[in-house]
C-alpha positions in Angstrom: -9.8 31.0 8.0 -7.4 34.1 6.7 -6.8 36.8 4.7 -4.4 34.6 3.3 -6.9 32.3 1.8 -7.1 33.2 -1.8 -3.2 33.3 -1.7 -3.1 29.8 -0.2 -5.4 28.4 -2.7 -3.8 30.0 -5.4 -0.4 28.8 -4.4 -2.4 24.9 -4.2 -3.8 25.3 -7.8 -0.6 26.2 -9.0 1.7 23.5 -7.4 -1.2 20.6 -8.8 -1.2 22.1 -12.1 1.8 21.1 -12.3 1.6 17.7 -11.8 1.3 15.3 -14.9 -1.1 12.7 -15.0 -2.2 10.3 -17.1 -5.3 11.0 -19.5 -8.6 10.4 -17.6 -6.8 10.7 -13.9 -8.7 12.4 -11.2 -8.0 16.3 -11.4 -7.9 16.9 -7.2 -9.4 20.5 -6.9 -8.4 22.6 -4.3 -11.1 23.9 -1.9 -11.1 26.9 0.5 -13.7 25.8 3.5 -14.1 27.6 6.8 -13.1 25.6 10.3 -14.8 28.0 12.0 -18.4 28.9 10.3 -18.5 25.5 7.8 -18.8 28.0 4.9 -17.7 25.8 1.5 -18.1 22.0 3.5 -20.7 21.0 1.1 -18.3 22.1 -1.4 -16.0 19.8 -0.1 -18.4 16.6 0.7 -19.1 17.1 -2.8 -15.9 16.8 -4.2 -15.3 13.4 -1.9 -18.6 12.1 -3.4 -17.2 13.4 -7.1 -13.7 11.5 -6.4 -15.5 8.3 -5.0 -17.4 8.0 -8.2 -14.4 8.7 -10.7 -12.3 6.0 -8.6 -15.4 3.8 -9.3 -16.2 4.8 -12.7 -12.7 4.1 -13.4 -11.9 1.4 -12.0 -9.4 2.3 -9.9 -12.1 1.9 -6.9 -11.7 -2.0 -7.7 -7.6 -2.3 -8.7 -6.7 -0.4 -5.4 -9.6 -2.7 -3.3 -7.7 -5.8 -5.0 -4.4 -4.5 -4.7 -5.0 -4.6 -1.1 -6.4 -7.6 -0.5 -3.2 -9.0 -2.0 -1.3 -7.1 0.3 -2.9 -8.1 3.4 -2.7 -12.1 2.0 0.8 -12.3 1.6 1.4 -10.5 4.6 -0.3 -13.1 6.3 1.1 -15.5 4.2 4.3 -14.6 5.0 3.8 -14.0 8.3 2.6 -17.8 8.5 5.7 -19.4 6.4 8.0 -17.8 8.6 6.0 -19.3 11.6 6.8 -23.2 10.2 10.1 -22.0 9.0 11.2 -21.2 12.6 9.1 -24.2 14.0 11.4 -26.3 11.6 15.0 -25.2 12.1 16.4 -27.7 14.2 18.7 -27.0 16.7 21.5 -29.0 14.8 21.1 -26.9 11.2 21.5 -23.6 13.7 24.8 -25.7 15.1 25.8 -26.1 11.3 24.9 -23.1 9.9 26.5 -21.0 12.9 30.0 -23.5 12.7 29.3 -22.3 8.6 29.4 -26.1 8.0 26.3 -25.1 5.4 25.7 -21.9 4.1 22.3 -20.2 4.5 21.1 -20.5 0.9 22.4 -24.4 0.8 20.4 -24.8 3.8 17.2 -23.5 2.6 17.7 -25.1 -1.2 18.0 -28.5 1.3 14.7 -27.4 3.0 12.7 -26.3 0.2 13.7 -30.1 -1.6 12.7 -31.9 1.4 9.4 -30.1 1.3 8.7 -30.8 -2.6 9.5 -34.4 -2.2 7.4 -34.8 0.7 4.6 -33.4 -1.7 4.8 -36.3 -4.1 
C-alpha cells in the first residue's frame, strides 16, 4: 500500500530466514497484498489453503486439534475439582487451618485419604 513495500517485505524475508526450524516445518512466506485494490489476495488465500494442508499432511493439523482438546478438559476438570473442593472445606478445617492447628498440605494429604478410602 507503499512505496515502502518491497523494503517491508524484504525486511520480513530476512528476519524469517532467520528462524530455525525443524526439517519438514512449514516455511511461512511473506506476501505483499493491496488493502486498497485486493491486488495479491489470491496470493494470499492461497498460501492459507497451502499451510492448511501442510498442517494436515503433517500431522500437526491433528497434535494441535488434540492438544486442545486436552486443554479445554482439564480446564474443566479443574474448574470442577475445585468446585467439590470448596463445597467440602468445612467451616471447622478453615478454623484449624487459619489457628495453623494443620498445615495446608496435611490437610489436603487428610482429604485426598478420605476420598481414596471412600473408593474401596
Amino acid at each position: 500500500d507503499s512505496e515502502e513495500t518491497d523494503k517491508a517485505v524484504g525486511w520480513w524475508k530476512n528476519v524469517l530466514s532467520m528462524d530455525v526450524r525443524k526439517s519438514g516445518a512449514w516455511k511461512m512466506p511473506v506476501i505483499a497484498v493491496n488493502s486498497l485494490s485486493g491486488e495479491e489476495a489470491g496470493s494470499l488465500i492461497a498460501a492459507i489453503d497451502d499451510h492448511e494442508r501442510h498442517m494436515k499432511d503433517s500431522g500437526e493439523w491433528e497434535r494441535r486439534k488434540k492438544e486442545s482438546i486436552r486443554t479445554e478438559v482439564r480446564l474443566f476438570l479443574t474448574e470442577r475439582l475445585l468446585e467439590k473442593v470448596d463445597a467440602k472445606i468445612a467451616d471447622n478445617d478453615m478454623s484449624k487451618l487459619l489457628e495453623r492447628m494443620t498445615d495446608p498440605l496435611a490437610y489436603i494429604d487428610k482429604i485426598l485419604k478420605k476420598k481414596r478410602r471412600s473408593k474401596r
